[in-house]
N, C-alpha and C positions, 0 to 999 in steps of 0.2 A: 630867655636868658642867653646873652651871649656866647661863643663855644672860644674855647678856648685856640690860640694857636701858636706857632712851631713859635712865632718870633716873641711869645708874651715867654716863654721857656727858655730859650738863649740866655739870660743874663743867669737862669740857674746851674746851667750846665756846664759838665767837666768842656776843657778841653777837647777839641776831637775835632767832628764830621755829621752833622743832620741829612738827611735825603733822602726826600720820597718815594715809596715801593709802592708801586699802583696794588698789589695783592696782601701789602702787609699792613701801609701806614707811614707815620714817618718813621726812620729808626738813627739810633746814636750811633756811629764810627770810631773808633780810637786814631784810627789811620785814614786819611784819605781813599774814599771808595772810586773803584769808576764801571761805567754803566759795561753791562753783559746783560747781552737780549734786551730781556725788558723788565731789568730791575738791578740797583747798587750793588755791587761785592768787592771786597776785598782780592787782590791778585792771587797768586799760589804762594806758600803753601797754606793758606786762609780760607782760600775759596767753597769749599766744602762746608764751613762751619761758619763763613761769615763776620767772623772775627768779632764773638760776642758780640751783637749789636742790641740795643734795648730798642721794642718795640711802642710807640706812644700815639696807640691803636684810638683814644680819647677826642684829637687833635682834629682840628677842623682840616679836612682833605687840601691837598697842595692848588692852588686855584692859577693852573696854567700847564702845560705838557711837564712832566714827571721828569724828563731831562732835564730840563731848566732848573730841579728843586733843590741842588748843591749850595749846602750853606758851611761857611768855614766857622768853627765856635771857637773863638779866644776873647778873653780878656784882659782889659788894658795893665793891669800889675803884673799877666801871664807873660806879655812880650819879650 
């Protein structure tokens, strides 16, 4: 059976931010994340908590360096 991935879930998701956490998986952003060490977060005063992100631990692994896995999620009635 095929695994499912980040991009077959895009057309379901809010608004926001996907990107891959080599320790967690993909996760959901509301805001635009950017890279610290070696994993996405949210600036201050967010950074502690990550700014609610949903974990979608399911998802076939990012297939490329973990930098590279920023995805912008909008849709076209969203613009």
């Amino acid at each position: 059976m095929k695994q499912i991935t980040i991009y077959d879930l895009l057309p379901l998701l809010k608004k926001g931010w996907v990107a891959y956490v080599p320790k967690f998986g993909w996760m959901w952003f509301d805001k635009k994340p950017k890279q610290l060490e070696d994993m996405w977060m949210l600036d201050w005063p967010h950074r502690e908590f990550v700014y609610a992100p949903h974990p979608f631990k399911e998802l076939a692994p990012f297939d490329g360096d973990w930098k590279d896995s920023l995805i912008k999620v909008e849709h076209k009635e969203e613009k």
